[in-house]
N, C-alpha and C positions, 0 to 999 in steps of 0.2 A: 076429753075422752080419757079413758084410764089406761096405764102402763101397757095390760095385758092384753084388752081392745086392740091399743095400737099395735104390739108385735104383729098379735093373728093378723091385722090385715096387711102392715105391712109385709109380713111372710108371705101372704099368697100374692100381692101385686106383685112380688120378685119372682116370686114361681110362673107369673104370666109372661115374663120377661125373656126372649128368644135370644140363642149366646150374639143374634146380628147387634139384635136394642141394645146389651148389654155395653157390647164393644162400642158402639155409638154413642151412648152417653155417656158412656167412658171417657170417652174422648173429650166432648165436650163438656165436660166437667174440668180436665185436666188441661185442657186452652183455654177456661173462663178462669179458672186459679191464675192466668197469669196478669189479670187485670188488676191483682190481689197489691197492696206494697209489702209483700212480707218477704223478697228476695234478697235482701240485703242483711240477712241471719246466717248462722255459720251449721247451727247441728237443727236436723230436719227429722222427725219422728214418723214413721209409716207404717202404718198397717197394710200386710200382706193377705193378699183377697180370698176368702173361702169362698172357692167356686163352686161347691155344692150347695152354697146360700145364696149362692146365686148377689155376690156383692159385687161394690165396682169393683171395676179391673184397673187398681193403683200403676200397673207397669206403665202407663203413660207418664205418669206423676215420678215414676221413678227413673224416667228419662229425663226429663225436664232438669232433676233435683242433678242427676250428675253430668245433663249439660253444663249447666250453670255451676258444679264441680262445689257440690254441695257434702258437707259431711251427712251422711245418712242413716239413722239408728233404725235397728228392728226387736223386737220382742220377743221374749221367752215365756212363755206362760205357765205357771205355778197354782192349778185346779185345787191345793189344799188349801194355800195361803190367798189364794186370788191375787196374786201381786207379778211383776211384772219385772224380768231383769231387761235390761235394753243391751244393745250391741251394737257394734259400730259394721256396717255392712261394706265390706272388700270384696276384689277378686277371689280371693279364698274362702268366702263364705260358705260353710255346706248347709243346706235346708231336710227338714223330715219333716213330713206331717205328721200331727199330735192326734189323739182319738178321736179331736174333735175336726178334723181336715185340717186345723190350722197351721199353713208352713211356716216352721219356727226355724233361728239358728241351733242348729247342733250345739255350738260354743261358739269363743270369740274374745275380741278387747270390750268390756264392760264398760258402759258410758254410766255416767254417773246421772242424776235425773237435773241435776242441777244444769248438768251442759244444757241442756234441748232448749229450744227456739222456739220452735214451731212444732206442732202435733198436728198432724191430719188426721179423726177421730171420725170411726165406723161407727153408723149408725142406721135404727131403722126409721127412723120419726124425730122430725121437733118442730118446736113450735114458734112463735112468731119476738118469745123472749130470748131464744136460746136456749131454751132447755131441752134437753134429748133422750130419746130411750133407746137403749140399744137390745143386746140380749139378757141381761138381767143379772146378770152374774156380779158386775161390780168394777169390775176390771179397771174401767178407766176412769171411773171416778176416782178412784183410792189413787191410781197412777196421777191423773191430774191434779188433786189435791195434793200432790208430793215435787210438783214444779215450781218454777218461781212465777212470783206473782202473773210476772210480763211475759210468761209464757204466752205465744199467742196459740187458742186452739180453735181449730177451720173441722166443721162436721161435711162430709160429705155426704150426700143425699140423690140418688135417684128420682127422688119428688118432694114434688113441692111442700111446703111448710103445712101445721097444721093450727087451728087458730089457738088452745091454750090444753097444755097438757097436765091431767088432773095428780094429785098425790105426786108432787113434786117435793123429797125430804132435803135435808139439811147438807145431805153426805152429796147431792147432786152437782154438779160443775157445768156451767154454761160457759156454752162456746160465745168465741169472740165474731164469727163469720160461720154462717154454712152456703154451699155451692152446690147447687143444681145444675143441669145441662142447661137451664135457660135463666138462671139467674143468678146475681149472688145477694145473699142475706148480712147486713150489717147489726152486730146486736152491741 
């Protein structure tokens, strides 16, 4: 299926999705991650959930990460350059959302891309190799082609996988693992 196929439909599956499901497979998403061996890393990359897209709800994952007394990075989004500063997320974090709902750090200590460990990577679609579509913009290809190799990056998914997603280019980054509420994906 092609790129933009998948968004429409994954857009409107999340638009069926009641804030109850949401919360629900929230959840379970963020207690099947713990079956994951990726705790033993130091800096953890998170995307914070636009709930008008109606995505997961990470604040689980973002309990988990500072039980476990995890360093925690978040992102700043740059709509000219499509690139991505990260942050280190503390008590004094202040957040704003951006035009596009998404809650970003105001400022902050600047992580470098090289620290991160682990990326949990928003998506609406992927398929049975790893390969993922998200909103189209770029964002985290260009950010993941900018970690190191051993980066491990985990997609999180509302649904289940799809069998092969078409016009896959060169700039694309495939995840290491994606996590449904009923399953996880090893690629």
């Amino acid at each position: 299926m092609l790129k933009k196929e998948l968004r429409k439909k994954y857009k409107e599956l999340r638009q069926g999705l009641t804030p109850e499901a949401i919360e629900g497979k929230s959840l379970a998403i963020a207690n099947r991650l713990l079956q994951l061996g990726v705790w033993d890393k130091t800096y953890y990359h998170l995307f914070l959930s636009i709930e008008e897209q109606k995505e997961i709800d990470t604040e689980f994952i973002l309990q988990i990460l500072a039980g476990k007394d995890k360093e925690i990075v978040v992102s700043k989004s740059d709509f000219n350059t499509l690139e991505m500063t990260h942050y280190l997320l503390t008590d004094n974090t202040k957040f704003k959302k951006n035009e596009y709902n998404i809650p970003e750090p105001v400022d902050g200590l600047e992580v470098p891309v090289t620290k991160i460990d682990v990326v949990f990577v928003p998506l609406l679609a992927f398929d049975v190799k790893g390969n993922r579509v998200g909103y189209g913009k770029g964002f985290y290809d260009k950010f993941l082609s900018q970690c190191k190799p051993d980066t491990i990056k985990i997609g999180l998914s509302f649904f289940e996988t799809e069998d092969k997603i078409d016009e896959i280019s060169e700039n694309d980054i495939q995840l290491d693992f994606c996590v449904t509420p009923n399953k996880l994906y090893f690629f």
